[in-house]
C-alpha positions as CSV (number, residue, x, y, z in Angstrom):
1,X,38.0,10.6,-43.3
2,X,38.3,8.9,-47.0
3,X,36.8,5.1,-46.4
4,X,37.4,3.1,-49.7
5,X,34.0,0.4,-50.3
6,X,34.7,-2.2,-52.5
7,X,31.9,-3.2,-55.0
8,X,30.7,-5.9,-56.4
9,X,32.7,-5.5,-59.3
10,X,35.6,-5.1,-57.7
11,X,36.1,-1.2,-58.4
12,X,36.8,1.3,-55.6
13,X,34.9,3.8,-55.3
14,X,35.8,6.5,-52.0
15,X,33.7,8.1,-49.8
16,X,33.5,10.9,-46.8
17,X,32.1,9.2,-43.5
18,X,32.6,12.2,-40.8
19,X,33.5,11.6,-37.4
20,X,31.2,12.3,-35.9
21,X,28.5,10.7,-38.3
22,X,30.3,7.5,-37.4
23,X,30.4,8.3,-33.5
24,X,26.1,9.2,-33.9
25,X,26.0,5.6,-35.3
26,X,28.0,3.7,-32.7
27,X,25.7,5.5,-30.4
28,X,22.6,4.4,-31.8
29,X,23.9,0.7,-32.1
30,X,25.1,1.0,-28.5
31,X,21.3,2.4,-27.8
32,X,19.7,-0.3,-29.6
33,X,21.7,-2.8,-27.6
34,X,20.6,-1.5,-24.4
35,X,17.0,-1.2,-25.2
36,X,16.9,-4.8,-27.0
37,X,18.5,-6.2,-23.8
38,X,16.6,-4.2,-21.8
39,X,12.9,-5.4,-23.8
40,X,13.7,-8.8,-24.8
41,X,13.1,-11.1,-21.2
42,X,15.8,-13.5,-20.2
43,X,15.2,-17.3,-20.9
44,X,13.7,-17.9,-17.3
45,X,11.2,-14.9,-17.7
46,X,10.5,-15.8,-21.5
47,X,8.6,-19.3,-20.4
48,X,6.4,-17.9,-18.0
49,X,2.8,-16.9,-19.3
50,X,1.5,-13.1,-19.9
51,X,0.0,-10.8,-21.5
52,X,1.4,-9.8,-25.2
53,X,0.8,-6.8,-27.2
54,X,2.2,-4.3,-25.3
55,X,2.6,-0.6,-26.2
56,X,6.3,0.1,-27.8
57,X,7.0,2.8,-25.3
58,X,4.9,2.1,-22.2
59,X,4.8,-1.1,-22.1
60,X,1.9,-3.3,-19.9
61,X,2.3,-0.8,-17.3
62,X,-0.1,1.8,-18.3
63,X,-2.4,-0.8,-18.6
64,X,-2.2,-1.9,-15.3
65,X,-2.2,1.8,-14.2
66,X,-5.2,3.0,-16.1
67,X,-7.1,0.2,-14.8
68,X,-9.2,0.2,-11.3
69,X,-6.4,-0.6,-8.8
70,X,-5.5,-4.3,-9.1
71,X,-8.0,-5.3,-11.9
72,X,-5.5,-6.3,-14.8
73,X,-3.4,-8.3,-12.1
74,X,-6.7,-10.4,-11.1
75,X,-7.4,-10.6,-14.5
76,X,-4.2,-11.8,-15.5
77,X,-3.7,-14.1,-12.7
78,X,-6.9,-15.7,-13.9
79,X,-5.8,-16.1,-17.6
80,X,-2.6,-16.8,-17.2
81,X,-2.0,-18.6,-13.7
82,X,-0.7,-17.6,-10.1
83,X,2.6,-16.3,-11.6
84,X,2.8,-14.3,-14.9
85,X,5.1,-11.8,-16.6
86,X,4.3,-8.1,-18.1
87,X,6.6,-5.7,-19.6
88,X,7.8,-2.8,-18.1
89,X,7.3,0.9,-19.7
90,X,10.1,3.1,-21.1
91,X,12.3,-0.1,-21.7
92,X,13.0,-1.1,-18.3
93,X,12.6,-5.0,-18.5
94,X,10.6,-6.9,-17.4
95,X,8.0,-7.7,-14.1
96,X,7.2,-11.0,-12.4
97,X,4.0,-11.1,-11.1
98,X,3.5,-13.3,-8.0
99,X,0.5,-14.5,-6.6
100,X,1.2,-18.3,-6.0
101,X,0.7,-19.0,-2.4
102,X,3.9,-20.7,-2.0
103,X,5.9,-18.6,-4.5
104,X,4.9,-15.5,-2.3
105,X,5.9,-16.6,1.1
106,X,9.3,-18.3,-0.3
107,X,9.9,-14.4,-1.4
108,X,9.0,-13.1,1.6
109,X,10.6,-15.5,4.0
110,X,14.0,-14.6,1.9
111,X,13.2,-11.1,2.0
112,X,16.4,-9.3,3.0
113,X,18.4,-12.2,1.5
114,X,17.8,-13.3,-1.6
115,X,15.0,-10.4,-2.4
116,X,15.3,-6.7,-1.6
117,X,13.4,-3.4,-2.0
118,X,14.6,-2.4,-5.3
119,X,16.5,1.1,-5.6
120,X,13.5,2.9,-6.9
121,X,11.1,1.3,-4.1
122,X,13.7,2.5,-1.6
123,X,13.8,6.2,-3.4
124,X,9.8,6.2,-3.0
125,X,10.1,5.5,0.7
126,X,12.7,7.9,1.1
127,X,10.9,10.5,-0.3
128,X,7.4,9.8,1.9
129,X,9.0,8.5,4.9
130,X,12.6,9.5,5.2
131,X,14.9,6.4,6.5
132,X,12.6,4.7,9.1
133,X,11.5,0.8,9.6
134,X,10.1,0.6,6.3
135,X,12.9,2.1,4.4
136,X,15.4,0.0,6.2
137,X,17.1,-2.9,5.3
138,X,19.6,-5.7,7.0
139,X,20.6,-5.1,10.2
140,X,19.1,-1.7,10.2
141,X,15.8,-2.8,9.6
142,X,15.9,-5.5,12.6
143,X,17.2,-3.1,15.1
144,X,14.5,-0.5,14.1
145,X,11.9,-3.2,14.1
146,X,13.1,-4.6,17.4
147,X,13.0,-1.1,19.0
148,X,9.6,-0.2,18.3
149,X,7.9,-3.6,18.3
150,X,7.3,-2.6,22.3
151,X,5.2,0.5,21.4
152,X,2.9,-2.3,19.8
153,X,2.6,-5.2,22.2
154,X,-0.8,-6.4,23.3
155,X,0.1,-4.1,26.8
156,X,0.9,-0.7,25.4
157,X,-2.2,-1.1,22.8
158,X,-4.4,-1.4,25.9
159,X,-2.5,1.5,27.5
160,X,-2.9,4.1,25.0
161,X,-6.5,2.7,23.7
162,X,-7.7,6.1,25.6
163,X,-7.1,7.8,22.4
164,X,-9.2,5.2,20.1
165,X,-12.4,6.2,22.5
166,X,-11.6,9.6,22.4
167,X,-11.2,10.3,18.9
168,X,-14.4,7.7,18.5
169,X,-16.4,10.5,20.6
170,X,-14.8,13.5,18.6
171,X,-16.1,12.1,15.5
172,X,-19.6,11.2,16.9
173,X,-19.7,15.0,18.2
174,X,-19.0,16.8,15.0
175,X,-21.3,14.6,13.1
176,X,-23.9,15.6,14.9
177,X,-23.1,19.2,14.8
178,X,-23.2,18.1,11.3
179,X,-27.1,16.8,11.2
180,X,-28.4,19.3,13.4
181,X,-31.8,21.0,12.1
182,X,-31.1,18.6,9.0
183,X,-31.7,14.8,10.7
184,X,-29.1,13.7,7.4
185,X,-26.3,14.8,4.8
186,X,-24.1,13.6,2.5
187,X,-20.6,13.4,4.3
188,X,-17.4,12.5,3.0
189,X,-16.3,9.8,5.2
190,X,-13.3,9.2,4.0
191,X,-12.0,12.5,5.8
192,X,-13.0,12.1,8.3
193,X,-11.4,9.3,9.1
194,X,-8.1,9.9,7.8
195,X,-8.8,13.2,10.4
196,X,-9.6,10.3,13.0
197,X,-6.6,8.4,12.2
198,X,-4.4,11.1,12.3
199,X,-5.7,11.9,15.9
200,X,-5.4,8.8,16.8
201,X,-1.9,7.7,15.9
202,X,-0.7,11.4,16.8
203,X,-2.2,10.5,21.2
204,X,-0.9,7.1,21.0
205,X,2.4,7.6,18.6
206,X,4.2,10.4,20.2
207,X,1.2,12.3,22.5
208,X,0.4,14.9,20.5
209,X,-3.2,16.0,19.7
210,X,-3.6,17.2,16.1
211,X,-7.4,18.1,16.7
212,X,-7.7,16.9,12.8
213,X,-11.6,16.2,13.6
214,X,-12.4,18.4,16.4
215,X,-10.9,21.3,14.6
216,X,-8.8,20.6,11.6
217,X,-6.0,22.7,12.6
218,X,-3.2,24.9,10.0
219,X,-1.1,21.5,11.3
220,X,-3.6,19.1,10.8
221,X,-4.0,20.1,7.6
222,X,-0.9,20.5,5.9
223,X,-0.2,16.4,6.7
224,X,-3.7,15.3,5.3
225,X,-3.5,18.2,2.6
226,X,-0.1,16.9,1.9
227,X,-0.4,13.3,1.6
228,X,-3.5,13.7,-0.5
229,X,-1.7,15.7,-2.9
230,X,1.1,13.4,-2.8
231,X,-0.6,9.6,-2.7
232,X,-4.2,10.8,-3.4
233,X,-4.5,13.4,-6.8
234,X,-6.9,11.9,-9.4
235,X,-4.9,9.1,-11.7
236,X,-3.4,10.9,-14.5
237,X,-0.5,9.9,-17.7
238,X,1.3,12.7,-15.8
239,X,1.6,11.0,-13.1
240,X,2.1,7.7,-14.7
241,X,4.8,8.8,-16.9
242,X,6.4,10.7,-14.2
243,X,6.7,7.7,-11.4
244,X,7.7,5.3,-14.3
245,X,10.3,7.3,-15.5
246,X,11.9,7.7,-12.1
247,X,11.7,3.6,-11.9
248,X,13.2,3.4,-14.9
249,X,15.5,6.0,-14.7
250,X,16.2,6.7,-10.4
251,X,19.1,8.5,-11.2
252,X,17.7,11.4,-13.4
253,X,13.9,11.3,-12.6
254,X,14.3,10.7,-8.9
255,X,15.4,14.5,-8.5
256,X,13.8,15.7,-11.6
257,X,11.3,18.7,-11.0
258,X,8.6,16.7,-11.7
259,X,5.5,17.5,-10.0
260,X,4.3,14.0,-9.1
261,X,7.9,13.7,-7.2
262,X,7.6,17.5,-6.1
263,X,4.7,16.9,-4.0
264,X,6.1,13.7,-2.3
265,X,8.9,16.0,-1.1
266,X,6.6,18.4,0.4
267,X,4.4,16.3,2.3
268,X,7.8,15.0,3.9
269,X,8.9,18.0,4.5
270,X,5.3,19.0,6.4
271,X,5.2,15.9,8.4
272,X,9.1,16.6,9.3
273,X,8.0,20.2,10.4
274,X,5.5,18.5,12.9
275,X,7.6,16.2,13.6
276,X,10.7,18.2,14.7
277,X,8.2,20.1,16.9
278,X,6.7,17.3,18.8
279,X,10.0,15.8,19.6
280,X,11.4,19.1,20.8
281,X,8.1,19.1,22.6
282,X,8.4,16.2,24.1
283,X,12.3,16.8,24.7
284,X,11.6,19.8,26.7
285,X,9.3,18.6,29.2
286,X,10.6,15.2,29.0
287,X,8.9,12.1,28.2
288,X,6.2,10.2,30.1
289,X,7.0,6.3,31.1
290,X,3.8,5.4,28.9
291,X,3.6,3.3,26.5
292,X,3.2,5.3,23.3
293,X,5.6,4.4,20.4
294,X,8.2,8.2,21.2
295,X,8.3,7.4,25.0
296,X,9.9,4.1,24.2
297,X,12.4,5.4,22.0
298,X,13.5,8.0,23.9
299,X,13.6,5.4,26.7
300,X,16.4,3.2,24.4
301,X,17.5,6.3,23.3
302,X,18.4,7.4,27.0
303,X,19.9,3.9,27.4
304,X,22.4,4.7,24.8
305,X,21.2,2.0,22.8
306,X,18.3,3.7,20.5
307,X,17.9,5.4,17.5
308,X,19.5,8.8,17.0
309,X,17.0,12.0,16.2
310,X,17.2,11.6,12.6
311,X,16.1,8.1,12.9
312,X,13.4,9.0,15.4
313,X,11.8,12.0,13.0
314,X,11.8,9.4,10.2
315,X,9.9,6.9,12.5
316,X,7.4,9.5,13.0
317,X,7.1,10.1,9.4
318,X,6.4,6.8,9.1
319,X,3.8,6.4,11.5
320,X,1.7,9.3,10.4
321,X,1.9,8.8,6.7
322,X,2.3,4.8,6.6
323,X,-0.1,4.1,10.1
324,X,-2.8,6.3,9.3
325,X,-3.1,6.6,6.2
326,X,-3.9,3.2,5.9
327,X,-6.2,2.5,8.6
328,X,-8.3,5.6,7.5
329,X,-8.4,4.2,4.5
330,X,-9.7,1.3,5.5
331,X,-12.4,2.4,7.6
332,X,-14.2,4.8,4.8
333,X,-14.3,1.1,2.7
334,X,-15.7,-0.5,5.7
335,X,-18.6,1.8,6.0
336,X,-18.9,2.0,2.4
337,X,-19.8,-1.7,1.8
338,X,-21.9,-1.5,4.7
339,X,-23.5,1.3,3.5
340,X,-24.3,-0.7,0.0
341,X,-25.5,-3.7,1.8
342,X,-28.0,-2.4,4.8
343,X,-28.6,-5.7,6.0
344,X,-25.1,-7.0,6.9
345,X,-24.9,-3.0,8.5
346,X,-28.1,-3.6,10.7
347,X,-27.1,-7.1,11.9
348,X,-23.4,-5.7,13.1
349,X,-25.1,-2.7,15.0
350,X,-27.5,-5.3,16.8
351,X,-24.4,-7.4,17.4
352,X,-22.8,-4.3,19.0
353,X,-25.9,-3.2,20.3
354,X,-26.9,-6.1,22.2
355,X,-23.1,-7.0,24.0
356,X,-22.0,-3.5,23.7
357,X,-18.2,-4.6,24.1
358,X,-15.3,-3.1,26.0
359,X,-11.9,-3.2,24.1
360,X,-10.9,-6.4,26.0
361,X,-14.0,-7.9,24.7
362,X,-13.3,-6.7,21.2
363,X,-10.2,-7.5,21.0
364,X,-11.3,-11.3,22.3
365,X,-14.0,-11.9,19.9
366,X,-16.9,-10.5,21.7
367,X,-18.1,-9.1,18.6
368,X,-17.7,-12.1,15.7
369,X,-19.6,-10.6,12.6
370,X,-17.6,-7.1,13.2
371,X,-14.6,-8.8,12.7
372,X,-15.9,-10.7,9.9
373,X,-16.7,-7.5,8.2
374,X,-13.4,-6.0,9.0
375,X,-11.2,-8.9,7.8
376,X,-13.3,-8.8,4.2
377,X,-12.5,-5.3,3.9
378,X,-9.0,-5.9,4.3
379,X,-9.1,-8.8,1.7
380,X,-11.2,-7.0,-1.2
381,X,-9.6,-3.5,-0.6
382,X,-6.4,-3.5,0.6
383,X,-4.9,-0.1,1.6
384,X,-1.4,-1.0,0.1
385,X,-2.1,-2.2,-3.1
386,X,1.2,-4.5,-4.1
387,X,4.7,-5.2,-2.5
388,X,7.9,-5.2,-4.6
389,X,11.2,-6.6,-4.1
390,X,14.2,-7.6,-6.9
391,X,16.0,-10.7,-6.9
392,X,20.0,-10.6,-5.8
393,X,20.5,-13.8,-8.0
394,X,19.1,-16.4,-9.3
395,X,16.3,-17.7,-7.2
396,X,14.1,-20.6,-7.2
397,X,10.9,-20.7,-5.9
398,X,8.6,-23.8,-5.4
399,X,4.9,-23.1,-6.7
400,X,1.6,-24.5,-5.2
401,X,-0.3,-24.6,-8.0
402,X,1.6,-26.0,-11.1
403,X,1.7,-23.4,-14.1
404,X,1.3,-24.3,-17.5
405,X,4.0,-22.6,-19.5
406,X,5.8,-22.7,-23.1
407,X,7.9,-25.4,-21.8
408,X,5.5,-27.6,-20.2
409,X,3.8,-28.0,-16.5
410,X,6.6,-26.4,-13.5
411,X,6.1,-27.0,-10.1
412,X,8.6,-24.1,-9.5
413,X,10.4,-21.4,-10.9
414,X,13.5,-19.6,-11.2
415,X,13.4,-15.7,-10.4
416,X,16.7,-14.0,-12.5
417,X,18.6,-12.3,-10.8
418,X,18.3,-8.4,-10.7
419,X,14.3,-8.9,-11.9
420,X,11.7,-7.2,-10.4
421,X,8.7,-9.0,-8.9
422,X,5.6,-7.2,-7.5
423,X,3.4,-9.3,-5.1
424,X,-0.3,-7.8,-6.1
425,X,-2.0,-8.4,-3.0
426,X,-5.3,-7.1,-4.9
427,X,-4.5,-10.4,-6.4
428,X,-3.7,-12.6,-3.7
429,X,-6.6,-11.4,-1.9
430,X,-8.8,-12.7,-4.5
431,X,-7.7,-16.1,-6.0
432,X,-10.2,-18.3,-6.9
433,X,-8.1,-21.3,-6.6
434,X,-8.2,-20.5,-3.0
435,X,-11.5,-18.8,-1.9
436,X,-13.7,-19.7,-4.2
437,X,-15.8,-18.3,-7.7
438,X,-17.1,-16.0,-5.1
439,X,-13.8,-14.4,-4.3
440,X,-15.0,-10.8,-5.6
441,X,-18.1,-10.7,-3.4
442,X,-18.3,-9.0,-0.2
443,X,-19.4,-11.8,2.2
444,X,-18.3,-11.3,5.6
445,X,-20.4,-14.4,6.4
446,X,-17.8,-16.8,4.7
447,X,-15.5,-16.4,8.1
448,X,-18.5,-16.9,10.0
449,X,-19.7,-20.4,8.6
450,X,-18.2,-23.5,9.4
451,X,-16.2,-24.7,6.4
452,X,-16.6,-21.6,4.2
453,X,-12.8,-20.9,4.9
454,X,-12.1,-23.2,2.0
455,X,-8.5,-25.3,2.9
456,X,-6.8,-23.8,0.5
457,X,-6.7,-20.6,2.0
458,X,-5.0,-21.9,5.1
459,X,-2.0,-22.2,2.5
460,X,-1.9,-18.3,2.1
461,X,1.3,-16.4,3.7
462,X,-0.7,-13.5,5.5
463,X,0.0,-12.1,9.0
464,X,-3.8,-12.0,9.8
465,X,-6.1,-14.5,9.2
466,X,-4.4,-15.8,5.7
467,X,-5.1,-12.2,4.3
468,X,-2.4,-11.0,2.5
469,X,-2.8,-7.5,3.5
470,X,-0.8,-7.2,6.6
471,X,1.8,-9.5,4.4
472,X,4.2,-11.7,6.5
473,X,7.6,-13.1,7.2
474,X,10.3,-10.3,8.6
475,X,8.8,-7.6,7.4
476,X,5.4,-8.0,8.4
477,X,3.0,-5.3,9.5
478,X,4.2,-4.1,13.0
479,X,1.1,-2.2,13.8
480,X,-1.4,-4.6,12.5
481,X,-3.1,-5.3,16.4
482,X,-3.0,-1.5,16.8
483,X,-4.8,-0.7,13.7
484,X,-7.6,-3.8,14.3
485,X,-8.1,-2.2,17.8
486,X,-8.7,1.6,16.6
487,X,-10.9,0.1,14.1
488,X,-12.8,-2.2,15.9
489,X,-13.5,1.3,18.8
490,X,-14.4,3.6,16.3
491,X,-16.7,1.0,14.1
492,X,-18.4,-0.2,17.0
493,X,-18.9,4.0,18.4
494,X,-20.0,5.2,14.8
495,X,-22.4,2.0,13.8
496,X,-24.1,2.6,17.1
497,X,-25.0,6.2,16.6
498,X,-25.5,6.3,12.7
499,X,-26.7,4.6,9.8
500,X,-25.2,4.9,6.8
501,X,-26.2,4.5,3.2
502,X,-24.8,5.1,-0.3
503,X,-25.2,9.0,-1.9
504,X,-25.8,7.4,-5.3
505,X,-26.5,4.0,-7.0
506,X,-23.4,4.3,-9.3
507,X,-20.6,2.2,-6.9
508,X,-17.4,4.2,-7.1
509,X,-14.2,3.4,-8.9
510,X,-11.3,2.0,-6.3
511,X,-8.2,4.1,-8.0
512,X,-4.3,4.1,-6.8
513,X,-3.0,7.2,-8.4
514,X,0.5,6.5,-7.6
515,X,0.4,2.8,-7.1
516,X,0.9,2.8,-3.3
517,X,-2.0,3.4,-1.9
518,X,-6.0,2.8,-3.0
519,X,-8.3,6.1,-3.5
520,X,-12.2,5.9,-4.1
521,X,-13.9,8.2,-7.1
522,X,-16.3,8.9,-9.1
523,X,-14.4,10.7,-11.9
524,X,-17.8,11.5,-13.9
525,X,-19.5,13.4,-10.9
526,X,-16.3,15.1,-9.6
527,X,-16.2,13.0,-6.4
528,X,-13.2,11.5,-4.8
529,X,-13.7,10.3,-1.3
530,X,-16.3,7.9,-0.1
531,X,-19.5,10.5,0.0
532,X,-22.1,8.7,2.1
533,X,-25.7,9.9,3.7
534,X,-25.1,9.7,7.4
535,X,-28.6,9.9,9.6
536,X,-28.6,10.1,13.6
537,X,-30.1,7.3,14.9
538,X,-33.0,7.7,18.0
């Protein structure tokens, strides 16, 4: 196509601009416009504080993923105040980070309305979970919820709590089988306990026995096998840029051969395996009138009022991925800080010692410092690193600590609509405005202490004990008594019979390889787990 250009001096002179040289450009300028809107924040994420510098491509995000699991959010929080903004890799906006008390349970009080999992968040769960209580939203989600909230009632934990003792014993057996001849080795605890925990939701889920620590079955092991591939591989940029590109890109990456997505698939697909066979099982010979978490669905189910199978295979999913996962890891961190501090370790086994508690007692308090250590565990290492939810519109929030911004002092902000804000509960967990210059140390005795619950912390949304962990509002943790019983049975079983203490003086680097979920390593040695030196005690 002949395109006359007028010059300066007024004479012609004709050029050939092809069509498709012209289409290419309109492209690119289309492209540009995209990634400029896509890079540069709105006005209402502009004024809030943050980190600059951040890479062209990847943005902040490979910062906060190369990091120890939560450190650049605590950091950051620290610098820059309880709410602050990073960038988002491979030109996908823009993050709000959350960790104002008030900010946080105005989110999560709304959640459902005004905030929602975003689309990526949703593909995730999908993917590990199929389209259970933690995938659903709306009405879906409460009618899930309100069906299996039964299966976790003060009642049916007591009814199933068989299982907790049981799988407390199992453990207790095969560690000795483990020491005999040798009085002590190095075992990697946290195994075993996701084994345990496994066991244990598998008797009091759906009544199944898995024999993950008794025998670690061809079954057994393709769920733990599974998830570890698929939450638990050493951090990597492959998986990084593979789980960042489906955020920023769901539609193409989301069911791209990527191997970081791959394996997510196939730990679903094992778990849905077991799953299909324990409710065909269960189907077959019919299901008790306990109280585990399948008899009451089948239960509704019968009543015509239930979930249909699909919903009920997803529900197991959930439960063995989501429920023990988290609670195993949990337990490894519990006996790995009392492992690193002996004297905190020896004062809860004379606690247990002396009382030696049934699970009424436990669950009542019967053993204080126990619970102390517990509840710091879940504050400094939360299993689930960071919730994440996107605004439907324009949102404001009220702030209880005022944030100094571009624009002066706010006592709230507004949330843009279609932004993304995480909730780092690695954060939340650990504000000093709230607990303290000592928030980083372990010190169960602080919920021991009259007064060393600083007020402010009575301010933090948090389903147990102001800790964020178990979060709050609609979608708070359904299983959180269930998980605090099994824990409190197997701690008090495992302290009583061994003592535990660290394999080397180098502390171990708390990873979350896929941002879900944390992971203990020591990449120099080769080590990933919690390796401890367990010793039978007379």
């Amino acid at each position: 196509m002949a395109t006359a250009i007028t010059m300066a001096t007024g004479t012609t002179m004709a050029t050939d601009i092809s069509p498709v040289a012209l289409a290419t450009a309109a492209l690119g300028l289309v492209i540009a416009l995209l990634v400029l809107k896509r890079i540069v924040p709105p006005a209402a994420v502009r004024v809030l504080p943050g980190p600059d510098q951040a890479h062209w491509l990847y943005g902040h995000e490979w910062d906060v993923y190369r990091h120890p699991a939560g450190r650049l959010w605590n950091a950051w929080s620290r610098s820059y105040g309880a709410v602050f903004r990073y960038r988002n890799a491979f030109f996908n906006g823009w993050t709000i980070a959350v960790a104002d008390p008030a900010a946080a349970r105005a989110i999560l009080q709304n959640d459902g309305v005004a905030f929602h999992k975003p689309p990526f968040n949703r593909a995730t769960n999908e993917r590990l979970l199929g389209r259970g209580v933690i995938w659903a939203e709306g009405q879906d989600h409460r009618h899930q919820r309100r069906l299996l909230s039964p299966a976790f009632s003060n009642s049916s934990i007591k009814a199933v709590s068989g299982a907790f003792y049981r799988t407390a014993e199992d453990i207790k057996d095969a560690w000795h089988a483990l020491l005999d001849g040798t009085g002590d080795d190095v075992v990697n605890v946290a195994e075993f306990m996701s084994s345990a925990a496994l066991d244990v939701i598998g008797a009091a889920g759906f009544e199944h026995d898995f024999k993950a620590v008794r025998s670690a079955t061809a079954e057994a092991r393709s769920v733990t096998d599974g998830l570890a591939a698929a939450l638990g591989a050493p951090p990597s940029f492959k998986i990084f840029a593979s789980l960042t590109l489906a955020k920023a890109f769901p539609t193409i990456f989301n069911h791209a051969p990527l191997k970081a997505i791959r394996n997510q698939r196939a730990s679903k697909a094992a778990i849905d395996k077991v799953a299909r066979g324990v409710l065909s099982r269960v189907e077959a010979q019919g299901a008790s009138e306990g109280k585990s978490v399948l008899s009451i669905l089948l239960a509704e189910r019968a009543k015509g009022s239930g979930l249909d199978d699909r919903q009920i295979l997803d529900n197991i999913s959930t439960m063995i991925t989501a429920g023990h996962e988290t609670t195993g890891i949990t337990l490894s961190f519990v006996l790995y800080e009392l492992a690193r501090h002996p004297d905190i370790q020896a004062r809860v086994r004379a606690e247990l010692v002396t009382h030696s508690p049934t699970l009424e007692q436990l669950q009542d308090g019967a053993a204080p410092l126990l619970d102390a250590v517990i509840k710091e565990i879940l504050r400094l290492y939360p299993a689930n690193i960071r919730i994440i939810r996107r605004a439907e519109r324009d949102t404001a929030v009220p702030l209880a600590f005022p944030l100094q911004t571009s624009k002066g002092t706010l006592n709230s902000i507004v949330i843009p609509g279609n932004t993304d804000v995480v909730l780092p509960i690695t954060a939340i967990n650990r504000l000093e405005s709230c607990w303290g210059a000592d928030a980083d140390a372990f010190r169960p005795d602080r919920w021991l202490d009259d007064g060393s619950i600083p007020e402010a912390v009575k301010h933090l949304p948090g389903g147990y004990d102001h800790i964020f962990t178990f979060i709050s509002g609609p979608r708070a943790c359904l299983g959180m008594r269930f998980a605090l019983a099994e824990m409190r049975v197997i701690l008090s079983t495992l302290l009583t019979n061994f003592s535990f203490t660290p394999d080397s003086e180098r502390p171990l680097d708390i990873v979350s390889p896929t941002q879900i979920m944390l992971r203990a390593q020591d990449a120099e040695r080769g080590v990933y787990g919690v390796p401890l030196v367990i010793r039978r005690l007379d």
